[in-house]
C-alpha beads as a LAMMPS data file, in Angstrom:
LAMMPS data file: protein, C-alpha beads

433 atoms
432 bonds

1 atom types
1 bond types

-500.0 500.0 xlo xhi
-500.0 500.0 ylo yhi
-500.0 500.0 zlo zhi

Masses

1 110.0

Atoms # bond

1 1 1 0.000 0.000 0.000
2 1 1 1.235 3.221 -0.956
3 1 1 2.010 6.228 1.406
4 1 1 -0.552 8.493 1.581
5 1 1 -0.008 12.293 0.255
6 1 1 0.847 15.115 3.517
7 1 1 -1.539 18.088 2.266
8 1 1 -0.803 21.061 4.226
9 1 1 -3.758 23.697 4.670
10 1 1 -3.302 27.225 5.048
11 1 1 -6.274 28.000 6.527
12 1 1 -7.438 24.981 8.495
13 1 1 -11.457 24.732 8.743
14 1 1 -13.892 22.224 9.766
15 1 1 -16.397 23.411 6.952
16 1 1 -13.603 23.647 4.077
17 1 1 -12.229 19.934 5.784
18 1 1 -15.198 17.963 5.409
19 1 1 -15.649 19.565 1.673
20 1 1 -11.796 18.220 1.069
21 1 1 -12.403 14.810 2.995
22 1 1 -15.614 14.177 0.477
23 1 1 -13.207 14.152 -3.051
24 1 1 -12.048 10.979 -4.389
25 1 1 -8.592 12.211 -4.396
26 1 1 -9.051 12.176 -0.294
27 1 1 -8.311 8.283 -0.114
28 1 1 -4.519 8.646 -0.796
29 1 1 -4.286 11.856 1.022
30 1 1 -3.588 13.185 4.730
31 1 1 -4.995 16.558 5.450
32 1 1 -2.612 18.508 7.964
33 1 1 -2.897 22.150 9.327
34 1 1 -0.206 24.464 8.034
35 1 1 -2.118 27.430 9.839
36 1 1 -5.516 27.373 11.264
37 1 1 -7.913 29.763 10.138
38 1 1 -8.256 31.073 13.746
39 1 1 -4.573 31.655 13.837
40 1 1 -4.071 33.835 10.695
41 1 1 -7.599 35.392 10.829
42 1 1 -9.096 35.766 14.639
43 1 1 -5.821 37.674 16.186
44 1 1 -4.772 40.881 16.333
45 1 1 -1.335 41.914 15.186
46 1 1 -0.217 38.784 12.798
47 1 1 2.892 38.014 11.936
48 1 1 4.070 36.912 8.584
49 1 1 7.380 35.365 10.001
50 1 1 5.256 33.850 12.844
51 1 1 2.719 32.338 10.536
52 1 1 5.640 30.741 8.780
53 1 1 7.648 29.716 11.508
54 1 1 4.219 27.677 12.742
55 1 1 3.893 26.097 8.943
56 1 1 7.541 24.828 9.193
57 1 1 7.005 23.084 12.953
58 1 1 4.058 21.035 11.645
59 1 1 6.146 20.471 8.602
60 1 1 8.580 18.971 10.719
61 1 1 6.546 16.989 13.244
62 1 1 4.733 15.305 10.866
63 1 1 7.955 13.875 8.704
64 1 1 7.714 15.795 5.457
65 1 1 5.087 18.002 2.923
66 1 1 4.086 16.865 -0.333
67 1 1 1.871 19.437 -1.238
68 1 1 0.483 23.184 0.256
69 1 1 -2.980 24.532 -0.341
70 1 1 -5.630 27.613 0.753
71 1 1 -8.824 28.522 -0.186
72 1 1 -8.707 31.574 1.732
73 1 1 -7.160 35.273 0.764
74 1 1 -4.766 37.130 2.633
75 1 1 -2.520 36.099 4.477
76 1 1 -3.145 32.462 3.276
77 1 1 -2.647 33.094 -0.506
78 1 1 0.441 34.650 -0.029
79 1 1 2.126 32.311 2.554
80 1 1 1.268 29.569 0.047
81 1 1 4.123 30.377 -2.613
82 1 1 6.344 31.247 0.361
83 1 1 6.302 27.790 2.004
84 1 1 5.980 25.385 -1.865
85 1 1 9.339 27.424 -2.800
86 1 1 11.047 26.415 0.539
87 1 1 9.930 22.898 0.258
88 1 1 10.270 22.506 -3.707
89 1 1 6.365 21.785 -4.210
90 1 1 3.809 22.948 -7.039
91 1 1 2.800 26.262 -6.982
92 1 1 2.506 29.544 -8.530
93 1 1 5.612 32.538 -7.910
94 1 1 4.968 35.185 -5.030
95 1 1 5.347 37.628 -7.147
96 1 1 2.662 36.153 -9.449
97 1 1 0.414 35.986 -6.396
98 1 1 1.154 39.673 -4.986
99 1 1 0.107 40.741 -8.375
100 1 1 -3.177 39.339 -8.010
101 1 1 -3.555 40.249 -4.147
102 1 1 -1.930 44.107 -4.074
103 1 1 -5.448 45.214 -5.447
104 1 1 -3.679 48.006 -7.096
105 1 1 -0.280 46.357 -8.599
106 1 1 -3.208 43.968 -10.024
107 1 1 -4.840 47.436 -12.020
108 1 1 -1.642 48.150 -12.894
109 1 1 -0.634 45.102 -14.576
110 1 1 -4.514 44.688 -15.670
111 1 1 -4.129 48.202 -17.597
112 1 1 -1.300 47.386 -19.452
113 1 1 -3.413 44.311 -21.134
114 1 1 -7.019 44.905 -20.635
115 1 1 -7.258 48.930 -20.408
116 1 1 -11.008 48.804 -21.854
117 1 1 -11.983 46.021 -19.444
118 1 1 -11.187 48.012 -15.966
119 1 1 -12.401 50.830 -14.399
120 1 1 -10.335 54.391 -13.833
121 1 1 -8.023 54.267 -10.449
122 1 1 -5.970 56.414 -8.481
123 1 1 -4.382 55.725 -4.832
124 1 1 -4.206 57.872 -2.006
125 1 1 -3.017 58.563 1.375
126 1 1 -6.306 57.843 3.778
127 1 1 -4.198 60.282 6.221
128 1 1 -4.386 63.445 3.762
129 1 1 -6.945 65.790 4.874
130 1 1 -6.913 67.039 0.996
131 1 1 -6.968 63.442 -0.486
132 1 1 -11.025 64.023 -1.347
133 1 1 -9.741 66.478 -3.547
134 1 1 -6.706 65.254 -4.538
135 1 1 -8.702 62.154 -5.823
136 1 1 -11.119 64.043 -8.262
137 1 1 -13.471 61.704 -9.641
138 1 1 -16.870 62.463 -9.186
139 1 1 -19.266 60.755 -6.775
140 1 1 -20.281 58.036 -6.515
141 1 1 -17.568 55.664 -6.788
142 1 1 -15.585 53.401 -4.166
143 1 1 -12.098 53.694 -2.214
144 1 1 -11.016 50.652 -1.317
145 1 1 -7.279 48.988 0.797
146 1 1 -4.913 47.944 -1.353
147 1 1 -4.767 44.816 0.919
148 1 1 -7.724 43.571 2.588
149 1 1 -10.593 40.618 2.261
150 1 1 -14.183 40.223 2.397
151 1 1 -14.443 44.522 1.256
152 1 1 -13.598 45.048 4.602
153 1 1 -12.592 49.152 4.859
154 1 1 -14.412 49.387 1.388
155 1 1 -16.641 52.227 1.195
156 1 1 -19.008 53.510 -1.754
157 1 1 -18.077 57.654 -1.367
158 1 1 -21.454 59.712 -1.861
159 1 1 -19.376 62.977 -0.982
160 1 1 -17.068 64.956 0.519
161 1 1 -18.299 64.742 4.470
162 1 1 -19.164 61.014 3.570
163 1 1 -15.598 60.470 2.744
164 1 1 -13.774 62.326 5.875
165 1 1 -15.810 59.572 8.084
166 1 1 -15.047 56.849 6.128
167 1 1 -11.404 57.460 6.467
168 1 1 -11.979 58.235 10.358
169 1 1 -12.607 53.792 10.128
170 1 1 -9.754 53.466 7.381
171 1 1 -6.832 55.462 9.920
172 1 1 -7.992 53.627 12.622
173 1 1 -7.880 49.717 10.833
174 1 1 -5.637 50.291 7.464
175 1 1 -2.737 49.069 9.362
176 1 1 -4.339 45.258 10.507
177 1 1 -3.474 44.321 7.157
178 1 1 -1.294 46.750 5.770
179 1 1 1.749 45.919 8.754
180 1 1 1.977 42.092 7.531
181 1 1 1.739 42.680 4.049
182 1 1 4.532 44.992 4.428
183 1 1 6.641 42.434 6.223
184 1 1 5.919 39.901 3.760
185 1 1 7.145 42.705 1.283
186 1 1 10.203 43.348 3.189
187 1 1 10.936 39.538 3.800
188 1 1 11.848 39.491 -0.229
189 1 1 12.485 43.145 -0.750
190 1 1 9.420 43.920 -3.073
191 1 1 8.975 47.374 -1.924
192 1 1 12.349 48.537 -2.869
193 1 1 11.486 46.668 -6.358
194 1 1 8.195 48.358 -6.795
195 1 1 7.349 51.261 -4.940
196 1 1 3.956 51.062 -5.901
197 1 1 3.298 48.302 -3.626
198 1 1 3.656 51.365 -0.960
199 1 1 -0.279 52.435 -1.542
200 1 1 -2.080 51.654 1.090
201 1 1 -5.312 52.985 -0.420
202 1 1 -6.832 53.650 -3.884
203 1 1 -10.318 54.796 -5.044
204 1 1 -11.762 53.623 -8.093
205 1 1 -15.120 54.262 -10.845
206 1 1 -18.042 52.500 -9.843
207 1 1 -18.393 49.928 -11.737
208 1 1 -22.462 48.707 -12.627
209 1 1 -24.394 45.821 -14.103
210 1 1 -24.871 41.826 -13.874
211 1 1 -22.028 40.769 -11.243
212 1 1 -19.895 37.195 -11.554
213 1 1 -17.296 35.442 -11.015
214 1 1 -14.887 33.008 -13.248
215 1 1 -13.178 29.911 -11.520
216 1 1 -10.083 28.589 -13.771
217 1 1 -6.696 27.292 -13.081
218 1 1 -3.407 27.340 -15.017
219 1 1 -1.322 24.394 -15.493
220 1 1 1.593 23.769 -17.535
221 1 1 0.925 27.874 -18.284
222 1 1 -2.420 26.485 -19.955
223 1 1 -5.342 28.949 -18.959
224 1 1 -8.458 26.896 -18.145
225 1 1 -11.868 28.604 -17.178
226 1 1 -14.271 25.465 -15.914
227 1 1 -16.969 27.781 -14.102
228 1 1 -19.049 30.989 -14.081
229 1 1 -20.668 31.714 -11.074
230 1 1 -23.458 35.035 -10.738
231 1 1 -23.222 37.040 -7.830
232 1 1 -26.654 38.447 -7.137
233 1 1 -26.813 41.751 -5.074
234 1 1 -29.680 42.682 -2.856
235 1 1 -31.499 45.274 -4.472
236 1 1 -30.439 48.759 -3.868
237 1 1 -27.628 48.267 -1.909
238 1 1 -24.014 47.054 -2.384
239 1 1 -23.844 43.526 -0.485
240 1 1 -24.237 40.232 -1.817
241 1 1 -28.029 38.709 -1.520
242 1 1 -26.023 35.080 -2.971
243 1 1 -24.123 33.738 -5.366
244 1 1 -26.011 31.222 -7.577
245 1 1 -24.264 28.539 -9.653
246 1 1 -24.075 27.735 -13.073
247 1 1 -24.628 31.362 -14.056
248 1 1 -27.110 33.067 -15.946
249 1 1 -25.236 34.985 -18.682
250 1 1 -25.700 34.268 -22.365
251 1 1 -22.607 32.035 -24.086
252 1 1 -20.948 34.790 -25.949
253 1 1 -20.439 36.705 -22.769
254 1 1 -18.883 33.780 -21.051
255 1 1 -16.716 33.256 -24.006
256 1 1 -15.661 37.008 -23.997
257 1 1 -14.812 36.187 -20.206
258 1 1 -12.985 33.224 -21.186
259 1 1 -10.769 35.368 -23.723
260 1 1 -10.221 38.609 -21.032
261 1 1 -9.313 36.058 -18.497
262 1 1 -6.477 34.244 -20.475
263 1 1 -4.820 37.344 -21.373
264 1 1 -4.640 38.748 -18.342
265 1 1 -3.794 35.821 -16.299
266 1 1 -1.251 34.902 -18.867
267 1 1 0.251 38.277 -18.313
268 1 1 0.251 38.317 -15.038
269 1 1 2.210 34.903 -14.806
270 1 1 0.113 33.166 -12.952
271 1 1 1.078 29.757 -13.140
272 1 1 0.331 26.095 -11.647
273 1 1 -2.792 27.616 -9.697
274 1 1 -6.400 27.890 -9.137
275 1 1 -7.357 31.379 -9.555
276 1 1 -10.983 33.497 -9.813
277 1 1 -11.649 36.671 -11.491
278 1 1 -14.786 38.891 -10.429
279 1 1 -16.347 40.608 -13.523
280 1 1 -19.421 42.953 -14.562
281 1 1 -20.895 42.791 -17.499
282 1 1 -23.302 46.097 -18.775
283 1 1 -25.524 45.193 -21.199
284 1 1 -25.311 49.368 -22.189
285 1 1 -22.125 49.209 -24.242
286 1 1 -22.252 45.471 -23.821
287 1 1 -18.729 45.243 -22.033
288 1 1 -17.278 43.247 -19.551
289 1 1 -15.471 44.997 -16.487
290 1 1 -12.798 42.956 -13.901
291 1 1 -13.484 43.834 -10.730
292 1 1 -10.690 41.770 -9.115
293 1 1 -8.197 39.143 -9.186
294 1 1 -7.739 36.106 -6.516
295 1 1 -5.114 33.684 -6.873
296 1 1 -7.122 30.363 -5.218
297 1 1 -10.655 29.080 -5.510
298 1 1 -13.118 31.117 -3.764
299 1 1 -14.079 28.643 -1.355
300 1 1 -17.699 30.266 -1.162
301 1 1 -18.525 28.825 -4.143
302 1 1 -17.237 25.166 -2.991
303 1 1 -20.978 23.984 -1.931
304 1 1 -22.345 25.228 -4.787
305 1 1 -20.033 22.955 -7.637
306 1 1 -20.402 19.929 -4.810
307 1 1 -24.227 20.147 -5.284
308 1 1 -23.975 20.783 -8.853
309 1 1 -21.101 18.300 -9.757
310 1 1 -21.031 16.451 -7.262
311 1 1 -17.390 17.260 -5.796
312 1 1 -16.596 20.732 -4.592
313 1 1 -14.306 22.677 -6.827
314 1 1 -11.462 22.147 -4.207
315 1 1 -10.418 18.980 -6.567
316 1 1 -8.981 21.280 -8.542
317 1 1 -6.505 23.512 -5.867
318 1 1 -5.523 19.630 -4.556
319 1 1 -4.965 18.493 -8.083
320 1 1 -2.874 21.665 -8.953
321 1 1 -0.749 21.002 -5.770
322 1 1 -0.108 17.663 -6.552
323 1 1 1.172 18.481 -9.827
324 1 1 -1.597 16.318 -11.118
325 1 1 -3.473 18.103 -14.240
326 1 1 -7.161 18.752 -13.112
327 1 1 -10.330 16.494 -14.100
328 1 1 -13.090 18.375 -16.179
329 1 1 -16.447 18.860 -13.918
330 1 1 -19.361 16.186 -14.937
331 1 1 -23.229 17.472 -13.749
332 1 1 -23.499 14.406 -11.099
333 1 1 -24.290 16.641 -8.348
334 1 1 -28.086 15.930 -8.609
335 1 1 -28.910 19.770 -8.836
336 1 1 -29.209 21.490 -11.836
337 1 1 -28.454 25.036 -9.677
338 1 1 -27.186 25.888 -6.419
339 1 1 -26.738 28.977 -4.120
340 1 1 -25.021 30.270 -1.232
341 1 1 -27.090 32.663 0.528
342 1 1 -26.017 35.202 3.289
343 1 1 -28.761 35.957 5.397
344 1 1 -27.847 39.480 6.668
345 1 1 -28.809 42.248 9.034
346 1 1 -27.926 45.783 8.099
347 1 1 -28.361 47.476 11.840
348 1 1 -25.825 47.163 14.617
349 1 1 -27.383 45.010 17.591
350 1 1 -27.303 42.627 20.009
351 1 1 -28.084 38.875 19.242
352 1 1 -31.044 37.351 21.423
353 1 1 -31.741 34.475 19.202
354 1 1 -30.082 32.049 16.801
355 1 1 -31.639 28.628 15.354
356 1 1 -32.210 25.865 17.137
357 1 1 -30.960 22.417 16.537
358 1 1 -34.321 21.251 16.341
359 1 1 -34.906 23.770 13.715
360 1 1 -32.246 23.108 11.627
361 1 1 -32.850 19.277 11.649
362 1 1 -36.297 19.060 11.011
363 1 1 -34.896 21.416 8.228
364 1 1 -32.380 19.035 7.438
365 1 1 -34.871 16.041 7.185
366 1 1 -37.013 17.953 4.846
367 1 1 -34.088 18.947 2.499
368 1 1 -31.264 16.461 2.870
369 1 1 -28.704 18.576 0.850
370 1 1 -28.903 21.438 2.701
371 1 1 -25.913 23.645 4.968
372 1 1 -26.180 25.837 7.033
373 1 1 -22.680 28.004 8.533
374 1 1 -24.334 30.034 11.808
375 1 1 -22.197 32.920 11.831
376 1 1 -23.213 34.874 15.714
377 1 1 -24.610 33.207 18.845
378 1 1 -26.696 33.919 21.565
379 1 1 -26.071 37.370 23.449
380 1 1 -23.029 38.550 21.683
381 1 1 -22.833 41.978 19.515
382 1 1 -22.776 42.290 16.079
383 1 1 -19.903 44.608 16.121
384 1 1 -17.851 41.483 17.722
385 1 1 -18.565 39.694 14.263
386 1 1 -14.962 39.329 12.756
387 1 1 -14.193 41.288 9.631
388 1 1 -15.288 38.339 6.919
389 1 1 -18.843 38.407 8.416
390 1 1 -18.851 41.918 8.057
391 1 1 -19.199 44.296 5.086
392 1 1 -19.352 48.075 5.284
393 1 1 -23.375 47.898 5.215
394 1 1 -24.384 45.172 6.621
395 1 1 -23.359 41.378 9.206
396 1 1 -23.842 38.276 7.848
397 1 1 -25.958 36.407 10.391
398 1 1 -25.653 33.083 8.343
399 1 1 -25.025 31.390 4.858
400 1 1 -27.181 29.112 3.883
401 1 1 -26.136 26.200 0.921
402 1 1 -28.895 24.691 -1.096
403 1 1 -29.781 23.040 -4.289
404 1 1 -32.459 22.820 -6.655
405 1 1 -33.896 22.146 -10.293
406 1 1 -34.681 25.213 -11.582
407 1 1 -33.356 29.266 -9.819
408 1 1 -37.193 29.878 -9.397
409 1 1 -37.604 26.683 -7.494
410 1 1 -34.369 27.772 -5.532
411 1 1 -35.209 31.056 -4.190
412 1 1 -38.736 28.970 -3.312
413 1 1 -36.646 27.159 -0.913
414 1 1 -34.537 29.502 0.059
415 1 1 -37.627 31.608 1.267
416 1 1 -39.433 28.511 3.356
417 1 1 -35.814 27.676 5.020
418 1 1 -35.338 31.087 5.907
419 1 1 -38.685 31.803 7.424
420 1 1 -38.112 28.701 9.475
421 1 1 -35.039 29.899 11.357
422 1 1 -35.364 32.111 14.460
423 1 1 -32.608 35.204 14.243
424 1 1 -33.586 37.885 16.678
425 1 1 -31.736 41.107 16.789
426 1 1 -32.151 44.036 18.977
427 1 1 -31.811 46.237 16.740
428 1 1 -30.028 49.474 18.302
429 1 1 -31.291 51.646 15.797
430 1 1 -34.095 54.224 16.647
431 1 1 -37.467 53.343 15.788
432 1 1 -38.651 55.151 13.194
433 1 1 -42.568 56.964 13.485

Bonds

1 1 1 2
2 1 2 3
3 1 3 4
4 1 4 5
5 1 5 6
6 1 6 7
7 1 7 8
8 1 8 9
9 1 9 10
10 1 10 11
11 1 11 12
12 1 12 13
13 1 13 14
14 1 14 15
15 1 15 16
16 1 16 17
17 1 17 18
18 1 18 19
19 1 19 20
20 1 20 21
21 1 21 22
22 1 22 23
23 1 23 24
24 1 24 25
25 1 25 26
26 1 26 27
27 1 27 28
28 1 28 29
29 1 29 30
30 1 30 31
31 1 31 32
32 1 32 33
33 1 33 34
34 1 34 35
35 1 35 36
36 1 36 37
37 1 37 38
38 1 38 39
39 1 39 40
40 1 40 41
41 1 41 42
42 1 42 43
43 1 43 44
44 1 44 45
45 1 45 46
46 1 46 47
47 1 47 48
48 1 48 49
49 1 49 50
50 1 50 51
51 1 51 52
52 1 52 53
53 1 53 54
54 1 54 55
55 1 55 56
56 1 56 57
57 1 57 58
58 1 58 59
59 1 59 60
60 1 60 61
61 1 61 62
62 1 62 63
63 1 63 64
64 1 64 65
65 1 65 66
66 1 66 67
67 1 67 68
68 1 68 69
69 1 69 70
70 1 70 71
71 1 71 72
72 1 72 73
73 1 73 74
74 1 74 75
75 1 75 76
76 1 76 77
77 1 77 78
78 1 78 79
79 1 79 80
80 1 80 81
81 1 81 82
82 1 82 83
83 1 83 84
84 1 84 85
85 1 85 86
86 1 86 87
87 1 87 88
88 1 88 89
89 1 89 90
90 1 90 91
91 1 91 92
92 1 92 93
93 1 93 94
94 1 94 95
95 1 95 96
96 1 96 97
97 1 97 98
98 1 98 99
99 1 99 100
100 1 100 101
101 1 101 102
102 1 102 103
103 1 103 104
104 1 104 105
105 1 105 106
106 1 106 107
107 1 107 108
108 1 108 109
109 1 109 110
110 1 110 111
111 1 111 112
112 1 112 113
113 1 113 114
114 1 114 115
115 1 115 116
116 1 116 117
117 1 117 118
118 1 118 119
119 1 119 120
120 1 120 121
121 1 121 122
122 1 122 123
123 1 123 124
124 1 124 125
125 1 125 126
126 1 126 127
127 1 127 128
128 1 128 129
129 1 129 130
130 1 130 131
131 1 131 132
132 1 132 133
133 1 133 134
134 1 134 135
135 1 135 136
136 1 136 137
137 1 137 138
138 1 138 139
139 1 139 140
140 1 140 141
141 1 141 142
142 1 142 143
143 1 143 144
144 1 144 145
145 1 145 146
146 1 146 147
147 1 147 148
148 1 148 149
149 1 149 150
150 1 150 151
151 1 151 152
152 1 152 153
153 1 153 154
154 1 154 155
155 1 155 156
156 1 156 157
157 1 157 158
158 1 158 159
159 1 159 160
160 1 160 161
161 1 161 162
162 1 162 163
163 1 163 164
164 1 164 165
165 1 165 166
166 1 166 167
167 1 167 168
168 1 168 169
169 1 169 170
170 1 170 171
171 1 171 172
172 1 172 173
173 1 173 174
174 1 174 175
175 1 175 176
176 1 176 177
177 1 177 178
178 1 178 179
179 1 179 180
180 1 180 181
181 1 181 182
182 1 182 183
183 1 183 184
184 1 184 185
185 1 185 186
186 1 186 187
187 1 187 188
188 1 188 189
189 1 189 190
190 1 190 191
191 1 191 192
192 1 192 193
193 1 193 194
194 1 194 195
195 1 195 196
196 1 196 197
197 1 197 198
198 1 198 199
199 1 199 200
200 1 200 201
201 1 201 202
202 1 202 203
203 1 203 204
204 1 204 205
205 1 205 206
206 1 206 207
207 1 207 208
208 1 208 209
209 1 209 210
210 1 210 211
211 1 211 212
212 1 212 213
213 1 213 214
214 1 214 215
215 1 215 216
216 1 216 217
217 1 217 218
218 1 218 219
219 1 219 220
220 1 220 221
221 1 221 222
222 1 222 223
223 1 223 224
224 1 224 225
225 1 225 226
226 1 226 227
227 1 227 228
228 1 228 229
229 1 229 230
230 1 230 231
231 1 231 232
232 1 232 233
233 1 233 234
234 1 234 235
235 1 235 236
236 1 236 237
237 1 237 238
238 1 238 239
239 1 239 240
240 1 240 241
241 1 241 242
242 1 242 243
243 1 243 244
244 1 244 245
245 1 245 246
246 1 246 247
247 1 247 248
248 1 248 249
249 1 249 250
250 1 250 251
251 1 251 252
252 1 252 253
253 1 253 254
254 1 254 255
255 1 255 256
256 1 256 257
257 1 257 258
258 1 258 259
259 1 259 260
260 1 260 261
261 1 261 262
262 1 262 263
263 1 263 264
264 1 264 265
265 1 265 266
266 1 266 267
267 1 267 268
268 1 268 269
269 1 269 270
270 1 270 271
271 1 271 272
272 1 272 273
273 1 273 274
274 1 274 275
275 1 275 276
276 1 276 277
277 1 277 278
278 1 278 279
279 1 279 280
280 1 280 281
281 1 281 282
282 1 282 283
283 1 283 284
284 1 284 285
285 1 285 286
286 1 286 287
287 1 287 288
288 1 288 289
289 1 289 290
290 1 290 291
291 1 291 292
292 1 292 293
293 1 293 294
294 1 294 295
295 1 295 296
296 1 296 297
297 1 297 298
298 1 298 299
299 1 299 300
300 1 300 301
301 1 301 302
302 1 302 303
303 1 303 304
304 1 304 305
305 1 305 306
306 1 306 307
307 1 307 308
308 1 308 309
309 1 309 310
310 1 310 311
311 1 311 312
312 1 312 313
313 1 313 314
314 1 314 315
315 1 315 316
316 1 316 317
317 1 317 318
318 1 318 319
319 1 319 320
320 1 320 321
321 1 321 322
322 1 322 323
323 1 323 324
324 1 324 325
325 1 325 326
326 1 326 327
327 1 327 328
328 1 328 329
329 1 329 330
330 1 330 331
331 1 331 332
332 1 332 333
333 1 333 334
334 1 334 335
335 1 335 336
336 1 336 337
337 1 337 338
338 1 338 339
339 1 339 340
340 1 340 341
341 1 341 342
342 1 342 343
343 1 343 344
344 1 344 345
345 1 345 346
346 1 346 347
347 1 347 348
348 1 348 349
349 1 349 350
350 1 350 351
351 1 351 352
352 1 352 353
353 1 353 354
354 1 354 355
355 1 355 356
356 1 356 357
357 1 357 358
358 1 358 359
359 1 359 360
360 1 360 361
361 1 361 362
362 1 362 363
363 1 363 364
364 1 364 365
365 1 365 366
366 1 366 367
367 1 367 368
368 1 368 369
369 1 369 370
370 1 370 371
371 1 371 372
372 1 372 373
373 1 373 374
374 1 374 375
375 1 375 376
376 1 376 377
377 1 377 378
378 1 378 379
379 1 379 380
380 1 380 381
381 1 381 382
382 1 382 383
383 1 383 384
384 1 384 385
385 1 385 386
386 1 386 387
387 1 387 388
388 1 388 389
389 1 389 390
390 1 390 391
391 1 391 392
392 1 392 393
393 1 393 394
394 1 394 395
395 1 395 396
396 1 396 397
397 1 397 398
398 1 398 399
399 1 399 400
400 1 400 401
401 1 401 402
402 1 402 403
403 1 403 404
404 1 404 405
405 1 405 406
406 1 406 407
407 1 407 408
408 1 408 409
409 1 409 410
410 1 410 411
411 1 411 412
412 1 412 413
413 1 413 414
414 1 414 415
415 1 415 416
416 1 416 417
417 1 417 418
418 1 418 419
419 1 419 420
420 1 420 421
421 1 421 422
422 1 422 423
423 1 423 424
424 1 424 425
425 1 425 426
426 1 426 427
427 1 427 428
428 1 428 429
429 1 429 430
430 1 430 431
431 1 431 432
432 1 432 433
């Protein structure tokens, strides 16, 4: 019997784990944690060097590494590279990878290639009482880090007074990410390379229309798109309602996406990795926009290709890292569409009532396939919600994984699971009259 595979995780989570355990790859392969998710997400003041220092222990007390994977965005993305170039495994280049993840290095290098395809950009220093007008573009439009996750300290800017509290939030956070993206920078002298990796902050055009997301991966430098996932927006506001899978747009947009994505990743470098790219597509000049760049899966969408597929899209980052070349997708998931919901509240309060496990398993027995990820408990505060349950708008209380024949027969379900949950908030805004 052959010696099964050591898969390191940067990243470590029960949810993402029992996704992994479920491929068929899983039989010759031992799952270890490189970093937990906790560990490089749930503290204040990481460390880079620490991070790595804790990857290279478990290295080392479990004999050896054969391969190094994450599903999640900063820091895991980047330590990735870091620790399959120490230990001579599959993977893409940092500097590949920090073109993707500095948000604007990535417009940059996108606006040498695809300067129709992007939106207009210009950085700033969040600590300039004259950056509003130093910026210039006319509201609305966004500002966003230049290192961050989950559009944490990304604000739409509706004017001037708007803007000055915005960056109030931006001065008093910019530096939980920006400090150990700058010692990562430092670690291999980037900076010094490319002073543009010194923004902290940029703003950028708002960019409008049908929002989604392509999943492909590069191997042997071949550019392969094998998924197009929408991202559906609660009307009238900014955060995601879901993101519903396969998606809705007509073929010779997805081929269009197929073609912008290939160029650009191709220019980038990219190699040996699973990567996504977050378009919009306005049906006005009939033009595709990138949004952004991520070097990994988007593990949100992992559910949705499981239900769909029947294996979760993470067959691909495993295969990649095994130096294998990754299997085409058959529909043997036993859905025809599938959606991950985020059930959110847009006031601050307190929690004083999540689902019950009687709820969710009479739930359960009614539709087998279904997941549910309870993001707050009992008594605490929304504001205690860490960062990637939190956009600038609005908490997400809970996501909610389901799958279905038709999208009309989806949201159906959707509505009857959601009105059978208990969330109670006490709201601690006013009451209006």
């Amino acid at each position: 019997m052959s010696e099964k595979r050591k898969v390191f995780i940067v990243g470590w989570d029960d949810f993402n784990l029992k996704l992994l355990k479920r491929l068929p790859e899983a039989g010759d392969c031992e799952f270890y944690p490189a970093v937990k998710f906790s560990e490089m997400r749930d503290q204040e003041g990481i460390s880079i060097s620490g991070l790595l220092k804790l990857a290279d222990q478990r290295i080392e007390a479990a004999g050896g590494i054969d391969a190094v994977v994450s599903y999640f965005d900063f820091p895991g993305t980047l330590l990735v590279p870091v620790i399959a170039e120490k230990y001579g495994l599959n993977g893409p280049s940092l500097e590949s990878v920090l073109k993707c993840e500095h948000k604007y290095w990535s417009r940059l290098e996108q606006k040498k290639v695809i300067p129709l395809n992007i939106p207009h950009f210009k950085s700033f220093d969040p600590f300039d009482a004259n950056a509003f007008d130093k910026i210039g573009f006319t509201p609305p439009y966004w500002v966003k880090p230049a290192k961050s996750y989950h559009s944490y300290l990304a604000y739409q800017i509706t004017d001037s007074e708007q803007f000055h509290q915005c960056m109030k939030e931006v001065q008093a956070h910019i530096n939980d990410t920006a400090e150990p993206f700058s010692e990562l920078l430092d670690m291999y002298n980037f900076a010094e390379k490319h002073p543009e990796l010194k923004v902290k902050m940029f703003a950028e055009t708002e960019l409008l229309g049908q929002q989604c997301t392509a999943e492909g991966y590069v191997y042997n430098q071949e550019v392969n798109i094998y998924g197009i996932v929408d991202t559906v927006r609660i009307p009238g506001s900014p955060s995601f309602a879901r993101y519903e899978y396969p998606g809705s747009l007509p073929e010779r947009v997805n081929e269009k996406i197929i073609e912008l994505s290939g160029k650009v990743i191709r220019h980038i470098g990219l190699n040996q990795s699973a990567f996504n790219i977050e378009f919009f597509y306005t049906q006005e000049d009939d033009n595709l926009y990138v949004l952004e760049i991520n070097p990994r899966i988007s593990q949100s969408h992992a559910a949705l290709f499981e239900k769909v597929h029947g294996v979760s899209h993470h067959e691909t980052m495993l295969n990649l890292a095994l130096n294998r070349p990754p299997r085409p997708y058959e529909f043997k998931g036993g859905f025809n569409v599938a959606g991950n919901f985020m059930h959110r509240a847009f006031h601050s309060g307190k929690v004083m009532a999540v689902p019950s496990e009687k709820e969710i398993s009479r739930l359960k027995e009614k539709f087998p396939d279904l997941e549910i990820k309870i993001n707050v408990k009992q008594n605490m505060d929304l504001e205690d919600l860490p960062p990637y349950h939190i956009d600038s708008y609005s908490y997400v209380l809970a996501n909610i994984f389901i799958g279905a024949s038709t999208r009309q027969e989806l949201l159906k379900k959707f509505d009857y699971i959601i009105n059978s949950l208990t969330f109670k908030i006490e709201s601690e805004e006013p009451e209006s009259s």
